[in-house]
C-alpha positions as CSV (number, residue, x, y, z in Angstrom):
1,X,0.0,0.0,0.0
2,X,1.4,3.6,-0.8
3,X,0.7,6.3,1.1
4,X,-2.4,7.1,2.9
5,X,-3.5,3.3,2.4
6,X,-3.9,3.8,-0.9
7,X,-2.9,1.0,-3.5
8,X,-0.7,1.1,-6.4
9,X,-0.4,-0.9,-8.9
10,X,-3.2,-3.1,-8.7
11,X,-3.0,-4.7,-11.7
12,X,0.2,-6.0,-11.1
13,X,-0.6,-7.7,-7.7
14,X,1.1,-11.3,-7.4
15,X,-1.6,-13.6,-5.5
16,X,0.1,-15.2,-2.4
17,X,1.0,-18.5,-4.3
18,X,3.0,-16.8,-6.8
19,X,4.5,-14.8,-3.9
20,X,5.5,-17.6,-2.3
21,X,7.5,-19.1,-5.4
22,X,9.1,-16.0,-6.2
23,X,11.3,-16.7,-2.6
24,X,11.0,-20.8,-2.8
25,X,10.9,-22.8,-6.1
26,X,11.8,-19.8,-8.4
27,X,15.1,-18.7,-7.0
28,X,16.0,-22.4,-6.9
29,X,15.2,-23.2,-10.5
30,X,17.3,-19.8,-11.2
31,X,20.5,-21.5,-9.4
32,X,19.8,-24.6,-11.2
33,X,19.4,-25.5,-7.2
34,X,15.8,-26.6,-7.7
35,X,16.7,-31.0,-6.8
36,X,18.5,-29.5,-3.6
37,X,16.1,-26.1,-2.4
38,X,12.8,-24.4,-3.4
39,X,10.1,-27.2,-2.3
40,X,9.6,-29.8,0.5
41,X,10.2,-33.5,-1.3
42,X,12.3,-36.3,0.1
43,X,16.0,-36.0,-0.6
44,X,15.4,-31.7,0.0
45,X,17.6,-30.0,2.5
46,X,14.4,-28.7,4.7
47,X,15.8,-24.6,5.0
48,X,11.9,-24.0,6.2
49,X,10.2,-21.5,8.3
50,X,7.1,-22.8,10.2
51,X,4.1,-20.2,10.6
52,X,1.3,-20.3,12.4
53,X,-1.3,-20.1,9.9
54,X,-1.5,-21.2,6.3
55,X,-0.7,-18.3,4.6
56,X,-2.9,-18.7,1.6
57,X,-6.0,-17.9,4.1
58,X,-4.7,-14.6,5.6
59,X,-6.1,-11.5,4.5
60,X,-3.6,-9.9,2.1
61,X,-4.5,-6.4,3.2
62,X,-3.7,-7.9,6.8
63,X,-1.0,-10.5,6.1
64,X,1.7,-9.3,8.4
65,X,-0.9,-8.8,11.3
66,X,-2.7,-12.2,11.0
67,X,0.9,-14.8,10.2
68,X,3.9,-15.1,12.6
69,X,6.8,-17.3,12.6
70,X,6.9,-19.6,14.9
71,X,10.1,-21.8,14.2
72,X,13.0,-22.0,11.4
73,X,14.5,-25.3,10.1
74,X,18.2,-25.3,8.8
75,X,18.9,-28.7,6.7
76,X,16.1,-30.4,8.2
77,X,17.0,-29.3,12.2
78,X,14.9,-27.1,13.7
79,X,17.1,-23.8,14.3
80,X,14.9,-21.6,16.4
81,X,10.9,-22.1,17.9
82,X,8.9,-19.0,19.7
């Protein structure tokens, strides 16, 4: 949102799925990383970040107020919990 909660740009709006490739399985295909990073499958390191709700049912106008991190995985260990 710009200023004075205005939007810009809505027309080019990703919806959260293509969000969340363009930081998982598109980066990873980019590196030629994607049998290694980018989605959960056996044989994947598991770099993950847990949250506490499903983030394709959070309001996208109130994303960062309705998901939180609750733990981080680092090569399939879990790295940090709330």
């Amino acid at each position: 949102m710009g200023d004075g909660g205005r939007v810009h740009g809505t027309d080019e709006r990703l919806t959260i799925g293509q969000a969340l490739r363009t930081v998982t399985a598109n980066p990873a295909w980019q590196l030629s990383l994607e049998n290694d990073i980018g989605s959960l499958r056996p044989g994947m390191r598991a770099d993950l970040t847990v949250l506490d709700l499903d983030p394709r049912t959070a309001d996208p106008d109130r994303f960062l107020d309705q998901v939180a991190v609750t733990g981080t995985w680092l090569g399939g260990r879990p790295t940090w919990t709330a």
